[in-house]
C-alpha positions as CSV (number, residue, x, y, z in Angstrom):
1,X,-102.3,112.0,142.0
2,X,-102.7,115.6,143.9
3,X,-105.7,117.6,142.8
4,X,-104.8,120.9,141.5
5,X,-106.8,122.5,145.1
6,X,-104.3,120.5,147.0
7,X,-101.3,121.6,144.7
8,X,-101.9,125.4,145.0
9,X,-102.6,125.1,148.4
10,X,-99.3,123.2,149.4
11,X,-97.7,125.8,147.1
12,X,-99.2,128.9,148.8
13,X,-98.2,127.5,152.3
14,X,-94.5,127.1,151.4
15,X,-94.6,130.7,150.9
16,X,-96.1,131.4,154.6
17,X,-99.9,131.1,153.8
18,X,-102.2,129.2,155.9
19,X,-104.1,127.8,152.3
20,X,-106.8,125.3,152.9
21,X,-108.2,123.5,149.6
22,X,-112.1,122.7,149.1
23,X,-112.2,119.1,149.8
24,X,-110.7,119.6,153.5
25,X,-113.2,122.4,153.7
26,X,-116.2,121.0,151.7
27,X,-117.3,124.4,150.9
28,X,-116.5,126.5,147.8
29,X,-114.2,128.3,146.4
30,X,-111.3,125.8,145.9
31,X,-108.4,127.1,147.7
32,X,-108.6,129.7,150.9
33,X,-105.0,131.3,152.1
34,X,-104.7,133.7,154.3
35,X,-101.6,135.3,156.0
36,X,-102.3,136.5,159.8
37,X,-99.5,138.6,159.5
38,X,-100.5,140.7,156.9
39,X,-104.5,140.1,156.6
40,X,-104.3,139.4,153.2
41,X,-106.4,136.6,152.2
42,X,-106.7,135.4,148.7
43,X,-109.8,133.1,147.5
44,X,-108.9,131.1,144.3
45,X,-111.1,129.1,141.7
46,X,-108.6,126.4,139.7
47,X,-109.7,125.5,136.6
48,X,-106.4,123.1,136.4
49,X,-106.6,121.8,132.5
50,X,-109.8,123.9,131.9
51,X,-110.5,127.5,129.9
52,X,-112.4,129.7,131.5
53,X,-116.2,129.2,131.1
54,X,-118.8,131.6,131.9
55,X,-120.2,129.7,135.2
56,X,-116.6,129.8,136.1
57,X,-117.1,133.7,135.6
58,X,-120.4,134.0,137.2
59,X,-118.7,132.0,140.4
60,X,-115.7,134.2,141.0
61,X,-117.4,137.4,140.3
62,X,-119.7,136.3,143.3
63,X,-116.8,135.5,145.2
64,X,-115.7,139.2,144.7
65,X,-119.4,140.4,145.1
66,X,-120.2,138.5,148.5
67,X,-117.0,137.0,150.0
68,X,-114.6,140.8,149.4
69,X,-116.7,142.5,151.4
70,X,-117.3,140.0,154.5
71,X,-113.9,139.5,154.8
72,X,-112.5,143.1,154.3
73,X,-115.0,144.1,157.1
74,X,-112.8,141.9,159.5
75,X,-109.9,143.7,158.0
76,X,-108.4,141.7,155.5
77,X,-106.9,143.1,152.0
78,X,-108.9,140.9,149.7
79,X,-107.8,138.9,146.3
80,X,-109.5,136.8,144.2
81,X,-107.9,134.6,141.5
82,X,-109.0,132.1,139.0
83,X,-106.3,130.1,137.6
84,X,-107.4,128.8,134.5
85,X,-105.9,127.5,130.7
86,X,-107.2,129.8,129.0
87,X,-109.8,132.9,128.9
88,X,-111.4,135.0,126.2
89,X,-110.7,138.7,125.4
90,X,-114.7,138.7,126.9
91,X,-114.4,137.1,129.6
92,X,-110.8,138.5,130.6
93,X,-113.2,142.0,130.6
94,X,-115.5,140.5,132.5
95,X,-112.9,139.7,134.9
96,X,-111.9,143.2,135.0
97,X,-114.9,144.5,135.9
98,X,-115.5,142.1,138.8
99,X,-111.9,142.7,140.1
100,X,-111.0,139.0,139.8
101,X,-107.2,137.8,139.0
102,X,-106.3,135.4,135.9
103,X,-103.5,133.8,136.0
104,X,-102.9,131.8,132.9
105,X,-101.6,127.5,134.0
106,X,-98.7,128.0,131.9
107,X,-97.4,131.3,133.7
108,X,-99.0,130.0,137.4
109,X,-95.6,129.8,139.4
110,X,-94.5,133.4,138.0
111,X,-97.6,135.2,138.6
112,X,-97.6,133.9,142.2
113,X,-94.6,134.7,143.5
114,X,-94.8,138.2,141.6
115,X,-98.1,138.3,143.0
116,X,-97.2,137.4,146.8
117,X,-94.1,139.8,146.2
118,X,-90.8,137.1,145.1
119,X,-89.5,138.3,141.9
């Protein structure tokens, strides 16, 4: 069976992404990509069969607290995402505020290649 990291990973990097998924990297957040030719990297959190909890919250807002600014100093255009079942109106907010992507399991595939500009 392929983990969920491994699965958006593999997906990311048929669309042109170097993507490298936590257990290769043994570090958190669950998937890294990055394209060199655009500098856009995109750190992801997969809650793959999960709704959205707030230590999931807490996690990705410090993603976009701490990693956003490291890596836009090196110039990269920053995203973070958190691909999850499901999330409440309050935590969506939260979300918001922290400048953090949901991307509902069920609509994944569409929300990435909109995202990563395929229509």
């Amino acid at each position: 069976m392929v983990s969920s990291e491994k699965f958006v990973a593999k997906l990311l990097r048929e669309e042109g992404f170097e993507a490298f998924h936590e257990p290769l990297t043994g570090v958190e957040p669950d998937v890294i990509a990055f394209d060199p030719n655009s500098k856009r990297l995109i750190i992801i959190e997969v809650k793959w069969g999960k709704s959205v909890d707030s230590s999931a919250v807490a996690q990705v807002c410090r993603y976009s607290e701490k990693l956003r600014p490291f890596f836009s100093k090196m110039g990269f255009n920053v995203d973070v995402w958190i691909i999850a079942l499901h999330a409440t109106a309050y935590q969506l907010e939260r979300l918001k505020e922290c400048n953090v992507r949901f991307i509902p399991i069920d609509e994944m595939f569409y929300h990435i290649n909109k995202l990563l500009g395929k229509r």
